[in-house]
C-alpha positions as CSV (number, residue, x, y, z in Angstrom):
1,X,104.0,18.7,120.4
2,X,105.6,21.9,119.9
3,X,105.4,24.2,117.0
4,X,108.3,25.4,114.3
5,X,109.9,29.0,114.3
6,X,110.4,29.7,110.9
7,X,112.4,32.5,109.2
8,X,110.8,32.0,105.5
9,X,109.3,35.7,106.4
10,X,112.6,37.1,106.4
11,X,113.6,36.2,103.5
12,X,110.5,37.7,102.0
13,X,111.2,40.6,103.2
14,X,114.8,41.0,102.2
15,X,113.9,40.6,98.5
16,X,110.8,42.7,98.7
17,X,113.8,45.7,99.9
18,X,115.9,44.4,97.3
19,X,119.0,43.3,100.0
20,X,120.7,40.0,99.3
21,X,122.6,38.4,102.5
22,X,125.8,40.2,100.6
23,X,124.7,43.4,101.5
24,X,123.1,42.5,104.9
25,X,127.2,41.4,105.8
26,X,128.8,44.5,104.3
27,X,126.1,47.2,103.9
28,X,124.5,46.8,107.4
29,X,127.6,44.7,109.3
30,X,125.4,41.7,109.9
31,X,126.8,39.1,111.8
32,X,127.7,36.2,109.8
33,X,126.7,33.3,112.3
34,X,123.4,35.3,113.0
35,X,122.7,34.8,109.3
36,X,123.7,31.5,109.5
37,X,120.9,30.5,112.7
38,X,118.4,32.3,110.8
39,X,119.2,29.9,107.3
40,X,118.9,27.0,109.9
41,X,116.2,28.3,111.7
42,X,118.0,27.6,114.9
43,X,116.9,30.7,117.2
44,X,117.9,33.3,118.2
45,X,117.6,36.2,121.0
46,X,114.7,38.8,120.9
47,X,117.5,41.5,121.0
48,X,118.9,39.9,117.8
49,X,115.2,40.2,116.3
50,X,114.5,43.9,117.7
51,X,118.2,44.7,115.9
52,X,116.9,43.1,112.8
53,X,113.7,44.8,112.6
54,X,115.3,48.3,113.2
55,X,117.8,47.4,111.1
56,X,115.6,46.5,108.1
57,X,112.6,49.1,109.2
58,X,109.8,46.3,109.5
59,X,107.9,44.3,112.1
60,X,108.9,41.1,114.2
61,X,105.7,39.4,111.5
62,X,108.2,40.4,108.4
63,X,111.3,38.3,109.9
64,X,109.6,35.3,112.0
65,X,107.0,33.4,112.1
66,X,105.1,30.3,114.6
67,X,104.0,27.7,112.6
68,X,101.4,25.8,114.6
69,X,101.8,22.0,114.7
70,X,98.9,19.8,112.8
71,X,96.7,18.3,115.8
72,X,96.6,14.4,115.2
């Protein structure tokens, strides 16, 4: 059984820094279909996560995070 990668963090974090997915596309030139993995959690490349972390000045914890499947 395998766990979930789940972006939920991110969008924390976004609101906390008061940046809506507007001004992540036109202030900071985010990539549209990046943002539209991270909406679907689909994944994504740990140079695409190091980008976003420098990019928003936080830690790889404030963008993703594991969730550990329930044990039957």
């Amino acid at each position: 059984m395998s766990g979930i990668i789940s972006y939920a963090t991110l969008w924390k974090t976004l609101e906390k820094k008061g940046i809506t997915q507007y001004k992540l596309i036109n202030n900071y030139g985010f990539n549209t279909g990046t943002l539209d993995a991270l909406r679907k959690n689909n994944s994504i490349t740990m140079k695409t996560l190091e980008d976003i972390c420098i990019m928003l000045e936080c830690e790889i914890w404030d963008v993703v995070e594991f969730i550990k499947p329930e044990e039957e």
